[in-house]
C-alpha positions as CSV (number, residue, x, y, z in Angstrom):
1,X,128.7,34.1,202.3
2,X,129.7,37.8,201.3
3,X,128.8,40.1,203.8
4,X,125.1,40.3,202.8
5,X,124.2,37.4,203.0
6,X,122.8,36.1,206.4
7,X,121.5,32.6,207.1
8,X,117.7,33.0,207.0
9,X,117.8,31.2,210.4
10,X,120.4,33.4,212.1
11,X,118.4,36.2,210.3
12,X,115.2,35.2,212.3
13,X,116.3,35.3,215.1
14,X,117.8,39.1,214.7
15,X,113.9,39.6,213.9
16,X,112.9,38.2,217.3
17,X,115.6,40.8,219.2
18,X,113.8,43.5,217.1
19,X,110.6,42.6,218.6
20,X,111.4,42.2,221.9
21,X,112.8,45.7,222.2
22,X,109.8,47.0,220.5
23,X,107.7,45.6,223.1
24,X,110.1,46.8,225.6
25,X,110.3,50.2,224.5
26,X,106.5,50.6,223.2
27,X,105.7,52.7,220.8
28,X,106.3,55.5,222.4
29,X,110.1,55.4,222.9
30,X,110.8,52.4,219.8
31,X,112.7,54.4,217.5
32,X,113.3,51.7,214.8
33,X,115.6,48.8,214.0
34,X,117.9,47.6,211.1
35,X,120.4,45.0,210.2
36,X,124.2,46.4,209.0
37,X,125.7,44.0,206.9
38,X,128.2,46.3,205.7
39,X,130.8,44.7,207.8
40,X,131.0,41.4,209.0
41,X,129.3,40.0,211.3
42,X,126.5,42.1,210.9
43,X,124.6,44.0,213.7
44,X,121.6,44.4,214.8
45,X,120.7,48.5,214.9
46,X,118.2,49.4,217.4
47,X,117.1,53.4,217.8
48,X,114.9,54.3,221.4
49,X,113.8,57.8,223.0
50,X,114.6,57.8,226.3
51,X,116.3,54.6,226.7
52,X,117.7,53.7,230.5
53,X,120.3,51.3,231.7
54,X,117.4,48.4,232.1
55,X,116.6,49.1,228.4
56,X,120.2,48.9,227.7
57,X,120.9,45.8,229.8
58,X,117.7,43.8,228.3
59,X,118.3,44.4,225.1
60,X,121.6,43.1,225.2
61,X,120.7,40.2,226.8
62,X,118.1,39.4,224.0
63,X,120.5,40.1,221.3
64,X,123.5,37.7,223.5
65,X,120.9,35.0,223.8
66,X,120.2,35.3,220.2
67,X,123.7,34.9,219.1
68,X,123.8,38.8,217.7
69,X,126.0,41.7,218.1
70,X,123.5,44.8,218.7
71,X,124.3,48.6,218.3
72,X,121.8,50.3,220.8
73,X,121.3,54.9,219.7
74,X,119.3,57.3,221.8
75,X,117.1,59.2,219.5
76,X,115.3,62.5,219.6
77,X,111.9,60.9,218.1
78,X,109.9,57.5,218.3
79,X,108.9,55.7,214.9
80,X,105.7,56.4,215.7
81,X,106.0,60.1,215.4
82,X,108.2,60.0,212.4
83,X,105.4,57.7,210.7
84,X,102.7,60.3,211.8
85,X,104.4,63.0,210.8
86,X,104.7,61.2,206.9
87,X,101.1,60.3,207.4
88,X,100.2,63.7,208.1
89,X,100.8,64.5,204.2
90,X,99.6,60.9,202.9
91,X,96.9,62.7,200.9
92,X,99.2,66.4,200.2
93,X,100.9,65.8,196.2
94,X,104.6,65.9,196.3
95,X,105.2,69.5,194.7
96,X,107.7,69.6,192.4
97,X,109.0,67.4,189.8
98,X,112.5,66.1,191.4
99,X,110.9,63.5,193.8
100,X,112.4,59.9,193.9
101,X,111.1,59.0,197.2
102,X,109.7,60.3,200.7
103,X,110.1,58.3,203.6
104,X,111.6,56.8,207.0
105,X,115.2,56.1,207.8
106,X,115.7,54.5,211.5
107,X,119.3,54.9,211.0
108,X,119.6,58.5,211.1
109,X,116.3,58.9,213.1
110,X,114.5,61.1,210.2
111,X,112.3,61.1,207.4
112,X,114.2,61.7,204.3
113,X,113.2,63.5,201.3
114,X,115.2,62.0,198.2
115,X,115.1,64.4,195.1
116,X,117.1,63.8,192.1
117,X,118.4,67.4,192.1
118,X,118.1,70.1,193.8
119,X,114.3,71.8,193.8
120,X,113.2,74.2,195.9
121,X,109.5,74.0,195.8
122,X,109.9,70.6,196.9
123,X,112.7,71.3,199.9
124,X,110.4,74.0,201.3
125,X,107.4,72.1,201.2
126,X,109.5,69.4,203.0
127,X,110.8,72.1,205.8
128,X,107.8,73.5,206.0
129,X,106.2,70.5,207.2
130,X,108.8,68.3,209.3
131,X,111.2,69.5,212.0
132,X,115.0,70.5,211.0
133,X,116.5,68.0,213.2
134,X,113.5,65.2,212.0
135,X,114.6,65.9,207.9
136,X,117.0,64.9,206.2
137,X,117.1,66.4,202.4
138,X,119.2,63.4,199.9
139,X,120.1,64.9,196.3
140,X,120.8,61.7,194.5
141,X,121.4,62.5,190.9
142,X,120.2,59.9,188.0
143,X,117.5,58.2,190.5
144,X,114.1,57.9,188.4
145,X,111.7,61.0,189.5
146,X,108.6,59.5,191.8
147,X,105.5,59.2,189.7
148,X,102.9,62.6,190.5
């Protein structure tokens, strides 16, 4: 197995340690989860508001009992409020014409704005509508433009 591969079993049960520190945290203070497999063994990433030495303690209990290493980060915003905050603009068209994609990232606690070059109709339109330290604005060159 290459480092991204994960046995679907071993997967599930990284899935179950993601949900029981969603239900620990609520929505309120669950910041999001992920799975690096840059590196082996991969590890389970979990992002809270708030989070407290009982948070800490209980999710490493449910990752140990699952057989994972977890990496636990205090963030500034819930996924909650970083989904509402996309939501918010659901129904707004993207201005501008560099857009490849608009969305979450749990691993850097933002929504990020991915244009494939630089545009500044669509970067103040994104700044105008999230919080500087809630964006994060990706210029990734040769990425297909998002459909208008």
């Amino acid at each position: 197995m290459g480092t991204d591969d994960v046995d679907p079993t071993h997967e599930s049960k990284a899935h179950e340690v993601v949900r029981s520190a969603e239900g620990l945290l609520g929505d309120k203070r669950f910041g999001g989860a992920w799975i690096d497999k840059t590196s082996p063994p991969p590890v389970i990433g979990i992002a809270a508001v708030d989070l407290s030495k009982p948070d800490v303690d209980a999710i490493l209990a449910s990752a140990k009992g699952a057989g994972w290493s977890v990496q636990i980060m205090e963030v500034r915003y819930s996924r909650a409020e970083l989904v509402g905050l996309l939501e918010s603009t659901h129904e707004t068209p993207l201005p501008g014409d560099a857009w490849v994609s608009l969305g979450w990232d749990p691993r850097f606690n933002a929504i990020q704005a991915t244009l494939q070059r630089w545009d500044e109709e669509a970067v103040s339109w994104a700044r105008e509508r999230f919080p500087n330290d809630a964006l994060m604005i990706v210029i990734h060159p040769g990425r297909w433009a998002a459909a208008s």
